[in-house]
C-alpha positions as CSV (number, residue, x, y, z in Angstrom):
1,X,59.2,34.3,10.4
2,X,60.2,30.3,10.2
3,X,57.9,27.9,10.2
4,X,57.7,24.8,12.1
5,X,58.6,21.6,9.7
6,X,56.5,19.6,11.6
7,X,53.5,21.7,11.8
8,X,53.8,23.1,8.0
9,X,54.1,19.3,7.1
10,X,57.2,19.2,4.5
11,X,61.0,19.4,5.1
12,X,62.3,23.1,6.0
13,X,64.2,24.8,2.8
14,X,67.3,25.6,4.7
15,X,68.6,24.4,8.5
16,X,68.6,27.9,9.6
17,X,64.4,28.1,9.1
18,X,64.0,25.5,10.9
19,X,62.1,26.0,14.4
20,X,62.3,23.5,17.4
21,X,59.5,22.0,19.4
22,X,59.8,19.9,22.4
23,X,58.1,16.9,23.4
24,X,54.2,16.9,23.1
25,X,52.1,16.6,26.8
26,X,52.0,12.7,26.1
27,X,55.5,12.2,26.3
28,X,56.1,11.6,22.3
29,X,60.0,11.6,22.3
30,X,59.7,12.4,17.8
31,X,60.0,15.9,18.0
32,X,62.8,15.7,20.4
33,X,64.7,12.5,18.7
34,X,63.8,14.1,15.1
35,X,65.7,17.7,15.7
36,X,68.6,18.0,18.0
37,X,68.9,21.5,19.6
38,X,72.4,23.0,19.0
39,X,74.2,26.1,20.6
40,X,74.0,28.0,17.8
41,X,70.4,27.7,17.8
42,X,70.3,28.7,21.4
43,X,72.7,31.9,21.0
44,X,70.3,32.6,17.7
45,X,67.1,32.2,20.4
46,X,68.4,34.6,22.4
47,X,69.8,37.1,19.9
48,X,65.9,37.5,19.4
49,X,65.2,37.0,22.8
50,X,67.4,39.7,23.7
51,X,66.2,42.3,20.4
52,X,62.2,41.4,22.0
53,X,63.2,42.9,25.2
54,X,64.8,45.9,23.8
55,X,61.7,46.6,21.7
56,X,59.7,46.5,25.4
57,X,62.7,48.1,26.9
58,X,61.6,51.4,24.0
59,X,58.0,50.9,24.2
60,X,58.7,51.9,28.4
61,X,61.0,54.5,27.6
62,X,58.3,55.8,25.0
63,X,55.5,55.8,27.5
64,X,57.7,57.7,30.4
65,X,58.5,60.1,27.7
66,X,62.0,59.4,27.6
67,X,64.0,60.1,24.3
68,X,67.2,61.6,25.2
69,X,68.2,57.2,26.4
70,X,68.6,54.0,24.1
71,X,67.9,50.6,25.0
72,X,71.0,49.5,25.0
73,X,72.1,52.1,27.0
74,X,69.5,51.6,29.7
75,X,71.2,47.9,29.6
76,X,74.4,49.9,30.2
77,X,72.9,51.9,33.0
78,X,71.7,48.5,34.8
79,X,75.1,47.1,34.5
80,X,76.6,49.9,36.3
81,X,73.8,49.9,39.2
82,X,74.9,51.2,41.9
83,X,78.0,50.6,41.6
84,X,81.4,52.8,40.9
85,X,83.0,51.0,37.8
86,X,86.0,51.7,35.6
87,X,85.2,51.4,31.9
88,X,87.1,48.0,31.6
89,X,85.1,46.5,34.6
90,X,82.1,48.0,32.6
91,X,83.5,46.3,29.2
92,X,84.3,42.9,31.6
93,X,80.6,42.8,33.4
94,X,78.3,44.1,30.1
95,X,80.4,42.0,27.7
96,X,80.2,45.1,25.1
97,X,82.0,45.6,22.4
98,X,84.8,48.5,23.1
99,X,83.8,51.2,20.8
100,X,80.2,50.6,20.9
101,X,80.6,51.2,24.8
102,X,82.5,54.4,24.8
103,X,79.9,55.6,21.8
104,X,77.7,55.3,24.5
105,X,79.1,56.2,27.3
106,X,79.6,59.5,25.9
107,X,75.8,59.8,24.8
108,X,75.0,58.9,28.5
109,X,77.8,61.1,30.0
110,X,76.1,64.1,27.9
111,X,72.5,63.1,28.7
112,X,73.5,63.6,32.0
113,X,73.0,59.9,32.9
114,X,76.3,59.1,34.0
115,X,79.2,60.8,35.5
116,X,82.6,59.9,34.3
117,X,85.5,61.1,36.8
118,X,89.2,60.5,36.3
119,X,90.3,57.5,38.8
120,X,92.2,58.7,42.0
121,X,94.8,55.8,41.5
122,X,95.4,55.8,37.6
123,X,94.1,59.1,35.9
124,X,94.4,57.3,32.5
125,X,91.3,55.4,33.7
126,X,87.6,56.7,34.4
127,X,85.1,56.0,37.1
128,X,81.6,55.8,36.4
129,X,78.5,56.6,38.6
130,X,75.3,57.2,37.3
131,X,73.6,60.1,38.5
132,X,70.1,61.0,40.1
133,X,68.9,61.2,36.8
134,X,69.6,57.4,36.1
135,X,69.0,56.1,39.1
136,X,64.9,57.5,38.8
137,X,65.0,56.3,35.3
138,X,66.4,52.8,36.7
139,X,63.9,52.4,39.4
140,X,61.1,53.4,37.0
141,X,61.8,50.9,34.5
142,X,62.1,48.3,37.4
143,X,58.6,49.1,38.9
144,X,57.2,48.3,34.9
145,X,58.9,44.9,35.3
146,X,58.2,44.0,38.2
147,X,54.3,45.0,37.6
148,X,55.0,42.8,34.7
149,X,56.4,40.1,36.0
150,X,53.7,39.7,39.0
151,X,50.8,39.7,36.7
152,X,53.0,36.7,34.2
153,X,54.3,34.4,37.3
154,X,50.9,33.2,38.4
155,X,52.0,29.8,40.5
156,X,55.3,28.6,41.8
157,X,55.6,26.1,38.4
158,X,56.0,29.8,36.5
159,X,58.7,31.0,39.1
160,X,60.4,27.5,39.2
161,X,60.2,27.6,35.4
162,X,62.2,31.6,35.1
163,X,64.8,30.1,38.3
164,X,65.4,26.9,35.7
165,X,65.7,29.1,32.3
166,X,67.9,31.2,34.3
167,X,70.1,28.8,35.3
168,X,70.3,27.1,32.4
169,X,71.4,30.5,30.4
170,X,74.0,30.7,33.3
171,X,75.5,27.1,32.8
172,X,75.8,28.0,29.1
173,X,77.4,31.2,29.9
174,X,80.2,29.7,32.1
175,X,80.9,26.6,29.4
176,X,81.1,29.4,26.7
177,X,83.6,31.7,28.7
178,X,85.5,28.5,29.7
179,X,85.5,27.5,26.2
180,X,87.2,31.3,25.4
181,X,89.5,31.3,28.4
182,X,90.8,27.5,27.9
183,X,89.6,26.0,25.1
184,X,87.4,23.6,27.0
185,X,83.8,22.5,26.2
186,X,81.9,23.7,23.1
């Protein structure tokens, strides 16, 4: 894993071992002035971020003796929710990649996670529900996190600090997808 520069005393070898620190308790504006956070290293952050949580996400399915599901395709199953999506608006809401999708939609389809029905209107298109089966599985997983997630927010600062993070990942979100749509921003 990257060390800190700053802590390790000497110059990373390349920019992309480089870790970022913010400001010390004193105020000390160096670390901030010396090492200008880009998006890339934010996207990178939470590439890992996002690979941490589907290790916890297997560790749960692991201890409800659950082996038939992914992680990623329990991130598929709480994209769907309780709602009745076509595969696009599934592609469109998950932001997954097309073949990797259908790859597992099928594997939930024959797990008996999801059920896939031809669409009244266009029967070229697919409806997707989950079943019983996901729903448990969904509100299983849910009661972990939010066992976890009550014994890690101890004060109000802890919850104001998740509603920031999460709104900052949002703002970046929209300035990235305006920057796809119309080439503004970024």
């Amino acid at each position: 894993m990257a060390r800190n520069a700053a802590s390790s005393g000497k110059a990373p070898e390349h920019d992309f071992d480089r870790d970022f620190t913010t400001p010390d308790s004193q105020g000390s504006q160096d670390a901030a002035t010396d090492s200008v956070i880009t998006h890339l290293e934010i996207a990178r952050l939470i590439e890992r971020a996002h690979r941490r949580f589907l290790d916890l996400l297997r560790m749960e399915l692991t201890r409800l003796s659950t082996d038939d599901i992914s992680p990623s395709q329990v991130m598929l199953l709480f994209t769907i929710g309780a709602d009745e999506l076509s595969v696009r608006d599934l592609l469109e809401r998950g932001h997954y990649l097309g073949s990797n999708a259908s790859y597992n939609l099928k594997q939930l389809v024959d797990a008996g996670y999801v059920n896939r029905t031809a669409s009244q209107r266009d029967r070229r298109s697919a409806r997707l529900k989950l079943t019983p089966k996901a729903v448990e599985l969904c509100d299983r997983i849910r009661a972990l996190h939010d066992s976890v997630h009550r014994q890690n927010v101890k004060d109000d600062a802890d919850a104001r600090d998740l509603v920031t993070a999460y709104n900052v990942l949002r703002r970046l979100e929209m300035l990235w997808t305006g920057s796809l749509r119309y080439g503004e921003g970024a």
